[in-house]
C-alpha positions in Angstrom: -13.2 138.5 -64.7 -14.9 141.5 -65.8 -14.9 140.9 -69.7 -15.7 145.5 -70.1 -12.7 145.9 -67.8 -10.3 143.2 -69.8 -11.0 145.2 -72.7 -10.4 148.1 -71.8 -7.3 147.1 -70.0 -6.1 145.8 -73.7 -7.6 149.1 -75.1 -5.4 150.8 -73.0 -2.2 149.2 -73.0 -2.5 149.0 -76.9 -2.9 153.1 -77.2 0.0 153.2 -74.9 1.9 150.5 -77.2 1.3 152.3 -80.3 2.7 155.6 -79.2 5.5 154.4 -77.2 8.5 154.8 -79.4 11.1 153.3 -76.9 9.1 150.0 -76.2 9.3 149.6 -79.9 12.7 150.2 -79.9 13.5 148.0 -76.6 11.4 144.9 -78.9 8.9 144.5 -76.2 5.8 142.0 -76.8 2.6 142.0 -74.8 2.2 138.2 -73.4 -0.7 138.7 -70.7 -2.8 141.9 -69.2 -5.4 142.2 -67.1 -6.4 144.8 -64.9 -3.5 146.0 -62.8 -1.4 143.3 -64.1 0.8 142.9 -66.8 3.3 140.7 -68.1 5.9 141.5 -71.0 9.4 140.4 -72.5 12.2 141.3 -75.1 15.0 139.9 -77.0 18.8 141.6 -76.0 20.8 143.4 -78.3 24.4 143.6 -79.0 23.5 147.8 -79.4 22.3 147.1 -75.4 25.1 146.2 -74.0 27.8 148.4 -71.5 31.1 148.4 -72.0 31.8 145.1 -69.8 30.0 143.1 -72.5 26.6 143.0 -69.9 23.5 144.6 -70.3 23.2 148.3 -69.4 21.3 148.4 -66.6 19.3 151.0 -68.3 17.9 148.5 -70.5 16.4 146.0 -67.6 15.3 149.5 -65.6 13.3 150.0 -68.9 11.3 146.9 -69.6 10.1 146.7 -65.9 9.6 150.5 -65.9 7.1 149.8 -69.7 5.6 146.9 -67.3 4.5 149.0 -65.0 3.3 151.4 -66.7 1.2 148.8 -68.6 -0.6 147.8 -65.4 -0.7 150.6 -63.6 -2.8 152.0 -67.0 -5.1 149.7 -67.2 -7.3 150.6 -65.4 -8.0 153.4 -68.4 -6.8 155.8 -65.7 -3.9 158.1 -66.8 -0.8 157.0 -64.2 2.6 158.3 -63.9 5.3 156.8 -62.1 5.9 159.0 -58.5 8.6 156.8 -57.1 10.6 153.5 -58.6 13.7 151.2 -57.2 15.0 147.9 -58.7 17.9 145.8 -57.7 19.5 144.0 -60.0 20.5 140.6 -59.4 22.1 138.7 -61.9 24.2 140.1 -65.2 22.2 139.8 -68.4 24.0 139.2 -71.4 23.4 139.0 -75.0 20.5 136.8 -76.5 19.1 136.8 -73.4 15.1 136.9 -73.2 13.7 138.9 -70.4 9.8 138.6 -69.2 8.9 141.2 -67.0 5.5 140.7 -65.0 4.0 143.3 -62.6 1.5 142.3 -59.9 -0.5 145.1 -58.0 0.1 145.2 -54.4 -2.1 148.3 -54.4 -4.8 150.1 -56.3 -5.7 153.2 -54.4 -7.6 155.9 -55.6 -4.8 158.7 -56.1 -1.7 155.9 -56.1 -0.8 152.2 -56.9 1.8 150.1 -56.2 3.2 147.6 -58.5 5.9 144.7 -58.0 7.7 143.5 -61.1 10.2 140.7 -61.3 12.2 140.5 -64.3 13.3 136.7 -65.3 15.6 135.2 -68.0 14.7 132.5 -70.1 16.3 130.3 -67.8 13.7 131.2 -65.4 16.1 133.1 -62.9 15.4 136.3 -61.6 17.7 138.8 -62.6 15.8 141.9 -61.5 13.4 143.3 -58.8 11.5 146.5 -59.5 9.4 148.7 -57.2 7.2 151.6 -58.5 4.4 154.0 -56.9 2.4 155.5 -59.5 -0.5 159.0 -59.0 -3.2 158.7 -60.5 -4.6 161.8 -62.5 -8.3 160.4 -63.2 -7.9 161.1 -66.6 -8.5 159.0 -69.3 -5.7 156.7 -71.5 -8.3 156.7 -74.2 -11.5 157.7 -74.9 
């Protein structure tokens, strides 16, 4: 791997980090990035939770949504989500740990697209999230 590429990748994602309020909030941790990949997970709240006692799905939307915006950034090239989807599979309840990880399926020069799966701790997928992201060829940092 490109060792100026990994780090900017983790310069990047790190500027993003820092100035993302509701990743902060959500809990999210950085487990693995490389260029247009990026892998991520959080702890559920009670304060997360719907009124049937599951998690909003809001909250799952959100980590794979910070995923791939992770990868699709790391590249150093500013990117902005132009169309997303997710299907939800399975509830997700309190305690629960969820690991988000977003592979590229695409790395155009104007768009991307990114597939993240969302897992509990058991292993089991509990979500499936599509996004297309443009491209602005501006700079994260620097």
């Amino acid at each position: 791997m490109d060792t100026q590429a990994q780090l900017l990748a983790q310069t990047a994602v790190a500027h993003m980090l820092q100035h993302d309020a509701f990743s902060q909030w959500l809990g999210i941790k950085l487990l693995a990035l490389r260029p247009g990949y990026a892998k991520i997970n959080m702890t559920v709240r009670p304060e997360m939770l719907n009124g049937l006692g599951i998690v909003h799905g809001g909250i799952a939307f959100s980590l794979a949504d910070s995923c791939f915006a992770f990868a699709c950034n790391s590249r150093n090239n500013t990117s902005v989500a132009l169309d997303t989807a997710i299907n939800f599979l399975k509830p997700v309840y309190p305690a629960d740990v969820l690991v988000a990880e977003a592979q590229e399926m695409h790395d155009g020069r104007s768009t991307g697209l990114y597939h993240i799966t969302i897992t509990n701790q058991h292993g089991k997928v509990v979500a499936l999230f599509k996004g297309t992201c443009f491209r602005t060829g501006k700079p994260v940092v620097g």
